[in-house]
Backbone as CSV, one residue per row, in Angstrom:
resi,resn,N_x,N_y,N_z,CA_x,CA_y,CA_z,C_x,C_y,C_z
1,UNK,207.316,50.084,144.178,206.396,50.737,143.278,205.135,49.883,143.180
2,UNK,204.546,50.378,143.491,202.823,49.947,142.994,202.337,49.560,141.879
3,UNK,202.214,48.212,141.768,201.871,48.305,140.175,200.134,47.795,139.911
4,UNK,199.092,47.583,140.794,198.146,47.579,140.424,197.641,48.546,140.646
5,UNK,196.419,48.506,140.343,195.550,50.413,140.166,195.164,50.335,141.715
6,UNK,195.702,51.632,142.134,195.484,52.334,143.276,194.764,53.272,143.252
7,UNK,194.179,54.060,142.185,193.393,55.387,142.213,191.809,54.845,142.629
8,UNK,190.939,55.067,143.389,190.240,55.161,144.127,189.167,55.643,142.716
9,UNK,189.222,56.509,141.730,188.620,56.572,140.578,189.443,57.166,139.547
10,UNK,189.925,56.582,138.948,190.432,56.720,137.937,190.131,57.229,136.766
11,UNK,188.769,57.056,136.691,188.262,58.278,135.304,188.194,59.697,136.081
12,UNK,187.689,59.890,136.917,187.534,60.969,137.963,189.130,61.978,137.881
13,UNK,189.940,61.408,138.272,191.383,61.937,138.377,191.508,62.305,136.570
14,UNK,191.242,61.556,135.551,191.962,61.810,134.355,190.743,63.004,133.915
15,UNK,189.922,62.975,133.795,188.791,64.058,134.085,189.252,65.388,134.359
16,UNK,189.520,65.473,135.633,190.434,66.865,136.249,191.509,66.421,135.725
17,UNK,192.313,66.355,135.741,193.282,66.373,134.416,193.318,67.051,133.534
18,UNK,192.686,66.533,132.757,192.399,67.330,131.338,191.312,68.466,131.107
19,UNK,190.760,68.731,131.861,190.063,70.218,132.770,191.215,70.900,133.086
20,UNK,192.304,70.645,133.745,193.253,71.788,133.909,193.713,72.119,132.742
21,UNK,194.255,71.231,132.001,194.915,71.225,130.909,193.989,72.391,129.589
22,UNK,192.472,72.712,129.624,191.749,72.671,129.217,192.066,74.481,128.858
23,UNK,192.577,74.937,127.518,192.441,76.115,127.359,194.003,76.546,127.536
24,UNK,194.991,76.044,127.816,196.366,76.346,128.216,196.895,75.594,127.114
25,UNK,198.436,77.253,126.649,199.043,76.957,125.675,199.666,75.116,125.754
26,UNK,200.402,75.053,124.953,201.423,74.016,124.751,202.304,74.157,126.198
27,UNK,203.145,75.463,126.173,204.138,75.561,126.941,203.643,75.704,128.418
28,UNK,202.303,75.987,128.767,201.764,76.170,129.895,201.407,74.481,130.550
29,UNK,200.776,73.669,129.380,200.408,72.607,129.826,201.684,71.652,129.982
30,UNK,202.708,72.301,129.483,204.412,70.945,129.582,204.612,71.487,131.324
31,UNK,204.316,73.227,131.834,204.425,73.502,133.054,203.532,73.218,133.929
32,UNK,202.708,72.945,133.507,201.231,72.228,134.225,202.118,70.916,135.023
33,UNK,202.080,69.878,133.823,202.455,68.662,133.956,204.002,68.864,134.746
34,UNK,204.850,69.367,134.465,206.223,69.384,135.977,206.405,69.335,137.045
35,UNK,204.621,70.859,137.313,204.555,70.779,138.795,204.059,69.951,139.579
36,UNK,203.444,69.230,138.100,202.132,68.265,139.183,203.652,67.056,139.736
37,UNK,204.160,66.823,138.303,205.006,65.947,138.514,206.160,66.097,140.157
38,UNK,206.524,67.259,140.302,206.817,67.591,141.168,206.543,67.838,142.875
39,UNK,204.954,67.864,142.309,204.166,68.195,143.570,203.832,66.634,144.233
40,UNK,203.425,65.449,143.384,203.489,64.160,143.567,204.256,63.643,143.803
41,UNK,205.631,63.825,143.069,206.673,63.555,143.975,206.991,63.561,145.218
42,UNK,206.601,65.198,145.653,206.798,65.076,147.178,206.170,64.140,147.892
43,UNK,204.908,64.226,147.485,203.835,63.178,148.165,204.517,62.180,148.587
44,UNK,204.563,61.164,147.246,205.357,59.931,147.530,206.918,59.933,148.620
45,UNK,207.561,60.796,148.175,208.793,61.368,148.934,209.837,59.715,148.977
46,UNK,209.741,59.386,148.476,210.654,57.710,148.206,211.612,57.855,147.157
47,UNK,212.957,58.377,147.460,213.832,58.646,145.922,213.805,56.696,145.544
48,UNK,214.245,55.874,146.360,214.223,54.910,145.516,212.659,54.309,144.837
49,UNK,211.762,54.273,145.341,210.258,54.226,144.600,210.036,55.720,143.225
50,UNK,210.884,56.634,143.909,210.435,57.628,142.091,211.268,57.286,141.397
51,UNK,212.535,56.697,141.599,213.619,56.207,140.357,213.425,55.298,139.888
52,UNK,212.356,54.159,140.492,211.646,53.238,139.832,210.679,52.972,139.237
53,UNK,209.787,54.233,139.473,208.726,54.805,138.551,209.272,55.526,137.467
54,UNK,210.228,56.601,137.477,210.871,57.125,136.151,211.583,56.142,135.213
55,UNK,211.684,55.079,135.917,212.391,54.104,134.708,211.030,53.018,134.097
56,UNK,210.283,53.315,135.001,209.034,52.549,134.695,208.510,53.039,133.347
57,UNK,208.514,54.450,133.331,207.635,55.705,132.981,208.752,55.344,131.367
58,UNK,209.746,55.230,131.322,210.603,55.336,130.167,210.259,54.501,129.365
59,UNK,210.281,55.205,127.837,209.960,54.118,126.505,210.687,53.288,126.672
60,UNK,210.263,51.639,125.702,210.940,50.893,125.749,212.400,51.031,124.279
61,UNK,213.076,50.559,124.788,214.264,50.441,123.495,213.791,50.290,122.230
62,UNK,214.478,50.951,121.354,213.977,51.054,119.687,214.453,49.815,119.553
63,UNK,213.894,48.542,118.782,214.434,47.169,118.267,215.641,47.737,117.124
């Protein structure tokens, strides 16, 4: 897993982002966010690099 910034522009990407997001219910934007999640996934296509990003991605433990 990659852990320094790789996005090429990073305000740019969060930008479109939240332009899609822009005008879509609640339940549209949780389906927004799945596919993308899904669609990036493929990209990457590494089950052991996305199981290490989903645990990355996970809150930390309640103290």
């Amino acid at each position: 897993m990659k852990t320094a910034l790789n996005l090429q522009d990073a305000d740019a990407f969060y930008e479109c982002l939240l332009d899609a997001h822009q005008d879509l219910s609640r339940e549209q934007s949780e389906l927004l966010n799945a596919r993308l999640v899904l669609i990036l996934a493929n990209q990457i296509g590494d089950n052991a690099v996305l199981k290490t990003c989903v645990a990355a991605a996970l809150p930390p433990p309640a103290d």
